[in-house]
C-alpha positions in Angstrom: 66.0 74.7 92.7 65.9 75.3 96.4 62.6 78.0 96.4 61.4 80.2 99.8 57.7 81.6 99.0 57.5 84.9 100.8 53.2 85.3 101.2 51.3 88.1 103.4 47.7 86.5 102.8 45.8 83.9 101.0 48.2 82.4 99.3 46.6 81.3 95.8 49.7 82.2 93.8 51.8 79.9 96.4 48.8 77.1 95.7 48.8 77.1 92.5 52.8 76.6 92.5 52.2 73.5 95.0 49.5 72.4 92.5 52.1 73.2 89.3 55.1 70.7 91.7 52.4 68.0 92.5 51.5 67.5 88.8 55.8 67.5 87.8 55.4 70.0 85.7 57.1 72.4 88.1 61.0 71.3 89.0 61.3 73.5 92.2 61.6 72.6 95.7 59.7 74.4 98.2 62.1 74.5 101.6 60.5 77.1 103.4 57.4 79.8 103.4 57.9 83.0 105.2 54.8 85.3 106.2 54.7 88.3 108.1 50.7 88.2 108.9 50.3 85.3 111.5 46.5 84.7 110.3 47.6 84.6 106.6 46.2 81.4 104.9 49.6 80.7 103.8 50.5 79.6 106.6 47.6 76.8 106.5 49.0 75.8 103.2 52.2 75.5 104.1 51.6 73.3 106.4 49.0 71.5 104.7 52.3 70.6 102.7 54.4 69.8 104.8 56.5 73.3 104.2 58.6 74.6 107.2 57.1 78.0 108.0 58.4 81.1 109.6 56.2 84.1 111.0 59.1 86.7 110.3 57.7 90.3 110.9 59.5 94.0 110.6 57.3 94.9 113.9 59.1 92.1 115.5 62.4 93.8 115.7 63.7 97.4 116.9 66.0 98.0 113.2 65.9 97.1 109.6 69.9 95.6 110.0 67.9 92.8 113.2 65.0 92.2 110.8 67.5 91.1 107.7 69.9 89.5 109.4 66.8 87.4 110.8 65.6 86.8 107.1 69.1 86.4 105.7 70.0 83.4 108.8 66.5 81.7 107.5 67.0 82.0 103.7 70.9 80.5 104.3 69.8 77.7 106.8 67.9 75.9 104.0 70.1 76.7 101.3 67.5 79.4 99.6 68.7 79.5 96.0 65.1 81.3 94.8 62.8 83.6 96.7 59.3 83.9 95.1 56.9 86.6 96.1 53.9 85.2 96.3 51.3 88.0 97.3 53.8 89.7 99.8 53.3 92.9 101.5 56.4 94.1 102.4 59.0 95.9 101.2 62.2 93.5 101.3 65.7 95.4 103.1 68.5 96.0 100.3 70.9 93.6 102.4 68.4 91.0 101.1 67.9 92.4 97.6 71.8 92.7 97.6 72.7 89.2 98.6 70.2 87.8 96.0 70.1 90.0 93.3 68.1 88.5 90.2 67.1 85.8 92.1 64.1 87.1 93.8 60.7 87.1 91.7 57.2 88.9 92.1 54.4 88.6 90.2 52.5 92.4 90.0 48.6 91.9 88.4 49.2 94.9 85.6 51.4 95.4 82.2 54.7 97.7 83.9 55.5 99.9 84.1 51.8 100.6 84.0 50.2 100.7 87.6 53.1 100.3 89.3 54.2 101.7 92.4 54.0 102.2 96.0 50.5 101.9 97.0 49.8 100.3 93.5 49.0 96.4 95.2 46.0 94.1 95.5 42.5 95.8 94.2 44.3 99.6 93.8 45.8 98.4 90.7 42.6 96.9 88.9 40.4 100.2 90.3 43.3 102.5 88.9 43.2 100.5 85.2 39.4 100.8 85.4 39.5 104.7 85.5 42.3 105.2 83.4 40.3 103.2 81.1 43.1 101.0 79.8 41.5 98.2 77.1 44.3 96.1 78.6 45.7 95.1 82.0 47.7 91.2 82.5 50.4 90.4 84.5 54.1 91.0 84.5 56.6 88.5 86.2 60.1 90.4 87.5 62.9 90.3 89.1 63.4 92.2 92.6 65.3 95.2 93.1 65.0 98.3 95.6 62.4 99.8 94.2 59.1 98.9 93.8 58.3 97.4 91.3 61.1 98.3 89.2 63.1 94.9 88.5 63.7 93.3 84.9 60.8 91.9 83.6 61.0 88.3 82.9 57.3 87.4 81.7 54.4 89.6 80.3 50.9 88.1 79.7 47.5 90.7 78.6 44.6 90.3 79.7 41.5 92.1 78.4 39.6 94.5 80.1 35.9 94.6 79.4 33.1 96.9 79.0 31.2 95.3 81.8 34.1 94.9 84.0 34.2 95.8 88.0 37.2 95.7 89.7 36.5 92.4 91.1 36.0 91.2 87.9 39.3 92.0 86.5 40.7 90.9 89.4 39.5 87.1 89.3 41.1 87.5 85.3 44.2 88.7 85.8 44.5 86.1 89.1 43.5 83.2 87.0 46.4 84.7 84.4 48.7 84.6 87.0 48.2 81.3 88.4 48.8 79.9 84.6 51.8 81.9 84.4 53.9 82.7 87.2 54.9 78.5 87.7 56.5 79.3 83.8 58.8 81.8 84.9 60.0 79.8 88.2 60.5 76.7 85.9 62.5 78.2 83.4 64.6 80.0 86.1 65.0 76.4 87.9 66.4 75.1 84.5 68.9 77.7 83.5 66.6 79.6 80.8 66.9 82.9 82.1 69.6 84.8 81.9 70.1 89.4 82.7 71.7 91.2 80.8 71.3 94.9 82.3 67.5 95.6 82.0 66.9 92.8 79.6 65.9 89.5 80.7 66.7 87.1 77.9 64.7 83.6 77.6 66.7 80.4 76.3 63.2 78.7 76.0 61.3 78.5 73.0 58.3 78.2 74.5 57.1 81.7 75.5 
């Protein structure tokens, strides 16, 4: 499956997937990366890859309609048949959303519809499950729609939160979580696996 990684920063989701191809276990092809930070570390691993690499920006053009049809004449010119979010900041435009519905996948570091949300990103989510004090945070693996954080969840893994915990604590479990994880998702999409029906995303594998 043709796969464009969409990454704002570091990148350690998008590593771990090069890491997940370069062993085979992984059946994906990664055609292009798109970033919309110029100094984002993905960038250096894209290329350390050999991955074509595109600093697409909203600031870069006067309307929403410019800044899609820019993404949209990417995605097509490789032949995107996948778009994983891999730590990115930005909201997608519905012409994208529309154009690949259920195939467009995010990774979010808490159990949705728990600490989810606008705003609910990066070290928010792990400082908002710390003063709720949840017992439990993970990951959830979904697909993309309009609203944040909102799609059909595909993959749900816990992850316990401990008395001792700080928010970068949790934070380095639920990433290491993640990094096992989200590769499982993308590889069962890749192999027909995965298949909506409304809300419910129903898994042909029997291994999850």
């Amino acid at each position: 499956m043709r796969c464009a990684i969409f990454a704002s920063g570091g990148g350690s989701n998008f590593q771990a997937l090069i890491d997940k191809k370069t062993s085979g276990r992984l059946r994906a092809d990664f055609v292009l990366m798109i970033g919309n930070n110029s100094k984002a570390k993905a960038f250096d691993r894209a290329r350390e890859n050999n991955i074509p690499a595109l600093h697409i920006a909203p600031s870069h053009f006067d309307t929403e309609e410019l800044y899609a049809d820019k993404l949209g004449a990417a995605l097509k010119e490789v032949d995107t048949q996948l778009i994983i979010l891999a730590g990115y900041m930005k909201k997608l435009p519905s012409s994208i959303i529309t154009q690949y519905r259920n195939r467009i996948v995010n990774i979010h570091p808490a159990l949705l519809p728990a600490f989810g949300g606008k705003g609910m990103y990066g070290m928010n989510v792990h400082k908002a499950v710390l003063e709720y004090g949840a017992k439990l945070s993970g990951i959830t693996v979904h697909f993309v729609d309009e609203e944040y954080d909102q799609g059909p969840v595909i993959m749900q893994k816990s992850v316990p939160v401990l008395d001792g915990d700080d928010p970068q604590a949790l934070a380095d479990r639920v990433l290491a979580a993640e990094h096992e994880n989200y590769w499982q998702a993308i590889e069962a999409i890749a192999q027909g696996k995965i298949r909506v029906d409304g809300r419910r995303v129903i898994w042909t594998a029997s291994n999850v």
